[in-house]
C-alpha positions as CSV (number, residue, x, y, z in Angstrom):
1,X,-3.8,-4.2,-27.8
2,X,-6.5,-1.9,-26.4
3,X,-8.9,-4.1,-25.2
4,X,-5.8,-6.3,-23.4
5,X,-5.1,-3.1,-21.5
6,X,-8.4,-2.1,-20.4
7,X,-9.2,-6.0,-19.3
8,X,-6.3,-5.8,-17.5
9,X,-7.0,-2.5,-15.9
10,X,-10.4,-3.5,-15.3
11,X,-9.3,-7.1,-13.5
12,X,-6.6,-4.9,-11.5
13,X,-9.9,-2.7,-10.3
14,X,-11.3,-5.5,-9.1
15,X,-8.8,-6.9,-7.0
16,X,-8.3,-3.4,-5.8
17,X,-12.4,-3.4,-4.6
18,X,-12.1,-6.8,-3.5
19,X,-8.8,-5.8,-1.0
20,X,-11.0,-2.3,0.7
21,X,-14.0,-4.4,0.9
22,X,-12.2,-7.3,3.1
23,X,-10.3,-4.6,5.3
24,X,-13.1,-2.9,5.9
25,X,-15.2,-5.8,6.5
26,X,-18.3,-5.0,4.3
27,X,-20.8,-7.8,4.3
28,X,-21.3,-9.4,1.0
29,X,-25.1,-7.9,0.9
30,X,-23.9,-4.5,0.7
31,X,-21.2,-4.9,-1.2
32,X,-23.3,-4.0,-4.7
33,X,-24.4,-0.8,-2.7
34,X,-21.0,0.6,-1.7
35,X,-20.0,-0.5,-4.7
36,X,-22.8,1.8,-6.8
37,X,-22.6,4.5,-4.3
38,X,-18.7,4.8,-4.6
39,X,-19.1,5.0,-8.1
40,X,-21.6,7.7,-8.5
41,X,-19.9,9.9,-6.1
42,X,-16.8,9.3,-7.7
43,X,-18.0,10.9,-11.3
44,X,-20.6,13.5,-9.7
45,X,-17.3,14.7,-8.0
46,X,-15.2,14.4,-10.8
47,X,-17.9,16.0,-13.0
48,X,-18.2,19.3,-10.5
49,X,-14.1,19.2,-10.7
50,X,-14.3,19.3,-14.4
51,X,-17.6,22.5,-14.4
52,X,-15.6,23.9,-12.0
53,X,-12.1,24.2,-13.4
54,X,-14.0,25.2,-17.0
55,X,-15.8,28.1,-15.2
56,X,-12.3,29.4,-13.7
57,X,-10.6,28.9,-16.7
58,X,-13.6,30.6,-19.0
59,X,-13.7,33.6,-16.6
60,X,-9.9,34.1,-15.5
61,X,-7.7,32.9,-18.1
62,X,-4.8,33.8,-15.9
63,X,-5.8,30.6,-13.5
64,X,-4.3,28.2,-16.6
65,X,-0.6,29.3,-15.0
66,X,-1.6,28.4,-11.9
67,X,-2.8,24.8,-13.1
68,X,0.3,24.0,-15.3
69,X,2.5,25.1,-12.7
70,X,1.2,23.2,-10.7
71,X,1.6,19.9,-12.5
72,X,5.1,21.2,-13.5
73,X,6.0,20.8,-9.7
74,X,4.3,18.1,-9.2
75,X,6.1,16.3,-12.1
76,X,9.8,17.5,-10.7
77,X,8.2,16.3,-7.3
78,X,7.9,12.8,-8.8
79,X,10.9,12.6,-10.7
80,X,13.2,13.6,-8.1
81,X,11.5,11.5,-5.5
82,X,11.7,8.4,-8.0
83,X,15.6,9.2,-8.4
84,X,16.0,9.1,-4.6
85,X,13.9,6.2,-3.9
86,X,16.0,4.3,-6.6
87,X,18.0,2.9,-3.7
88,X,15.1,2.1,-1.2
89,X,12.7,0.5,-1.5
90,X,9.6,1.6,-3.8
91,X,6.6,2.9,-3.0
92,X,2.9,2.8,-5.4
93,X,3.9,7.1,-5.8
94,X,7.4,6.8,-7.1
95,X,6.9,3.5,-8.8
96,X,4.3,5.3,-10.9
97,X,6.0,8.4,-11.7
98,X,9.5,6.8,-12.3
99,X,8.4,5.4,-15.7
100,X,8.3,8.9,-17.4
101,X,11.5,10.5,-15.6
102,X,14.2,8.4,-16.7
């Protein structure tokens, strides 16, 4: 069932790449390096996110209430925009959170 999700995931990616490389109007021949570039960027970025949110936590403990309460309000953010939105029409933000808040 694993592999059916990530195949699917993977195929959604794609589509998702293929739709910002034809509004943008990258040439084909650079497509591979945007592409690559992207990609690195994305987990060099993510990976100084990651050091950097260790360090904080390792040297002030105290910073681990400010990051869960900040994803407590952004999870009553989501769920009370999803419950709002239920009558309008959805958007990619509440149609992702509404699946956990009910």
């Amino acid at each position: 069932m694993g592999y059916l999700i990530e195949k699917s995931l993977s195929l959604d990616n794609l589509f998702v790449f293929l739709l910002i490389f034809t509004h943008f109007g990258v040439p084909r021949e650079y497509q591979h390096r945007v592409l690559f570039w992207g990609i690195l960027g994305a987990l060099l970025l993510r990976g100084a996110m990651i050091g950097t949110g260790t360090v904080l936590i390792a040297h002030f403990e105290w910073v681990t209430y400010i990051f869960g309460a900040f994803l407590v309000l952004t999870a009553a953010g989501c769920c009370s925009r999803s419950r709002r939105s239920r009558t309008s029409r959805p958007t990619a933000s509440s149609a992702s959170c509404a699946g956990g808040c009910g």
